[in-house]
C-alpha positions, 0 to 999 in steps of 0.5 A, a space after each residue: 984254600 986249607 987255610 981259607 978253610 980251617 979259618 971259616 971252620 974255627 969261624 962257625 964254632 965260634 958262632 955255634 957258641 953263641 947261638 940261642 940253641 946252644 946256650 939253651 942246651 947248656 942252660 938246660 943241663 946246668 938247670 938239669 944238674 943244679 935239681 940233681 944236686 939240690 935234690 940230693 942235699 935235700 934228702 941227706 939234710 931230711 935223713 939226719 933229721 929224721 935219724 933224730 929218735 923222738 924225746 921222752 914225755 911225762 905219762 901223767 902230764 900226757 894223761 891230763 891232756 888227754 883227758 881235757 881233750 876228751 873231757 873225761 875223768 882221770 880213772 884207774 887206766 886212763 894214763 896207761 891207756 892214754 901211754 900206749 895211744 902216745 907211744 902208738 902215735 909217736 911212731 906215725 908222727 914223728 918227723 919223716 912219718 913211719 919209716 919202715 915202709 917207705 920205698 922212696 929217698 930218704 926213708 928207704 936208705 935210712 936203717 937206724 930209725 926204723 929198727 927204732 920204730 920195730 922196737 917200739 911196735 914190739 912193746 906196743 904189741 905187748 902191752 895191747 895184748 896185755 889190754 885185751 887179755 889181761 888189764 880189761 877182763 876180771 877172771 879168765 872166763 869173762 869176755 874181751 872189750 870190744 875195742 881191744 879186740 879190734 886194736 890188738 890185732 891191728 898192732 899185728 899187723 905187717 909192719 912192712 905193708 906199703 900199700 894194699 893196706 899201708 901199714 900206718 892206716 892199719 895201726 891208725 885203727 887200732 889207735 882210734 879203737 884205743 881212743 874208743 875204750 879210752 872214752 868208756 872207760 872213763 864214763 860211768 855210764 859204761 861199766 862194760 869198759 874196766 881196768 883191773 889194776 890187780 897185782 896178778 895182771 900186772 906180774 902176767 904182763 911183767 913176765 913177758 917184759 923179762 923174757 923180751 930184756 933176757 932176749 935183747 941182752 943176749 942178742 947185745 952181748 952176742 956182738 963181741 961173739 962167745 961161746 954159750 952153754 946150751 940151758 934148754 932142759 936145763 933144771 928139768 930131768 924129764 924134759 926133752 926136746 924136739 931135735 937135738 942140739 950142741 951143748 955148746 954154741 959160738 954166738 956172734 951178731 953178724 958186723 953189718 947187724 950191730 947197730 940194728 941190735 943196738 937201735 932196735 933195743 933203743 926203741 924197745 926200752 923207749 916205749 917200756 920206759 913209759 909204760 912202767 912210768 904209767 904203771 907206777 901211776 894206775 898200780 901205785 896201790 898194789 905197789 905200795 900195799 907190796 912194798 914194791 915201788 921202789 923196785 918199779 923205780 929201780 927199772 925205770 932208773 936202769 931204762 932212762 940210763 940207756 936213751 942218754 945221747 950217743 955221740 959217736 957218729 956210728 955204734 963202735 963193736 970194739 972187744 970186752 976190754 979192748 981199746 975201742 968201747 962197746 955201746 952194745 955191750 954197755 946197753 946189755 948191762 943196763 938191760 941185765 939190770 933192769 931185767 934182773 930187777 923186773 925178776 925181783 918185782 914179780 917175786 914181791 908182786 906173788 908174796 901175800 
């Protein structure tokens, strides 16, 4: 009897196995499992080519097209206007979109690109401010541009907001408010919409350029870690401070935060390579009349030096002069650089 039944047992699992329901279970789970791992090849593929950081453009080829679009005139502004509508677009247009506030695969996991994009929406920022306060007004007592008003603080914005509003609706409207002045300004019919292309707007706009460089190469150099001397009152012996601070202070980018330091000087310098390259183009007779373009140039030479291709896999923190290099440290002196040429230029743009 034990063997009848251990016989009509082995007899039903060999039925169970050819049974219509259960080779629909199985094809089930093979279906379930062949989405799983389709989906996640999908989404490593769309990670690596949306890590590609966007290649540079040429400014006055950008304006040209610009202007046929429009069907304007190539004023004094209209390719560094037309720049920062470029720049602006890039970081909604690229491949994979604005990243930074993404909450789904692969954006969300994706770390490089969307410090890139911080980067470049911190030039952005700038430059829209230098705009409204700077590059569209004559004097200090005259009023702002309509349009600007409504772009500059659109760039403000949190660059994080994902919904309620996303971040790229507000960013869309400041690019539409710049393509507004882009058409005024082109227009002689609308004299309320100027671009003063004067050396003191320009020397305001590069003084915040030097102070954002000094910032990134100390922020790059910190990534080997040394000990820094306190400069706050440094030159000025009535000067104070609000709370007192060490005369001296061990400085160290945290392992985990390099590569954000490095990616996020990227974008920076991405977008300021443009925009100079635009400014040598709207103030090339201010320039000229200083003797000034070749310092401009010597800026844009030591920027396009840092967006050469990186070939290794990750960013490398090795010591100063230790066997493994240091890409942070090798961006900082092409920012020391530039930034110590950006000094030089505003000295010629104060000079009569």
């Amino acid at each position: 009897m034990a063997i009848l039944s251990a016989s009509a047992s082995g007899s039903k699992k060999v039925l169970d196995l050819y049974h219509p329901k259960t080779w629909k279970e199985k094809g089930l789970w093979w279906t379930l499992g062949l989405f799983i791992v389709t989906y996640i090849i999908v989404v490593l593929v769309l990670g690596l080519y949306w890590s590609n950081e966007p290649d540079t453009f040429d400014v006055n080829e950008n304006a040209k097209l610009k202007v046929e679009e429009t069907k304007t005139r190539l004023v004094t502004g209209v390719t560094t206007t037309s720049t920062l509508i470029k720049v602006a677009s890039t970081l909604l247009d690229k491949p994979g979109g604005y990243l930074t506030n993404d909450v789904t695969p692969p954006g969300i996991y994706l770390d490089n690109i969307p410090e890139w994009e911080f980067g470049v929406l911190v030039q952005t920022r700038d430059m829209a401010r230098a705009f409204r306060n700077d590059f569209s007004r004559s004097q200090s007592q005259s009023t702002e541009d309509k349009d600007l008003i409504i772009a500059e603080p659109r760039f403000n914005f949190d660059s994080d907001s994902w919904l309620f509003p996303p971040t790229e609706s507000e960013y869309r409207t400041a690019i539409k408010a710049l393509d507004r002045y882009l058409l005024r300004l082109s227009d002689p019919k609308q004299m309320n919409a100027q671009f003063y292309a004067r050396a003191d707007n320009l020397r305001d706009w590069l003084a915040q350029v030097e102070k954002r460089l000094g910032s990134l190469s100390q922020r790059l150099s910190a990534s080997v870690g040394r000990e820094g001397l306190n400069l706050g009152l440094a030159g000025d012996s009535a000067a104070e401070q609000s709370t007192p601070t060490p005369g001296s202070q061990f400085n160290k980018t945290p392992w985990m935060q390099v590569d954000n330091v490095f990616y996020e000087t990227r974008g920076q310098a991405w977008a300021l390579l443009h925009f100079l390259k635009a400014v040598e183009t709207d103030f090339g007779p201010v320039l000229d009349k200083k003797n000034a373009r070749i310092s401009l140039q010597q800026i844009i030479r030591e920027l396009e030096s840092t967006q050469n291709t990186i070939w290794s896999p990750m960013i490398l923190n090795g010591n100063g002069f230790g066997f493994v290099t240091n890409h942070s440290l090798i961006m900082a002196s092409y920012l020391s650089r530039a930034n110590a040429a950006v000094i030089d230029l505003r000295r010629l743009l104060e000079q009569g």
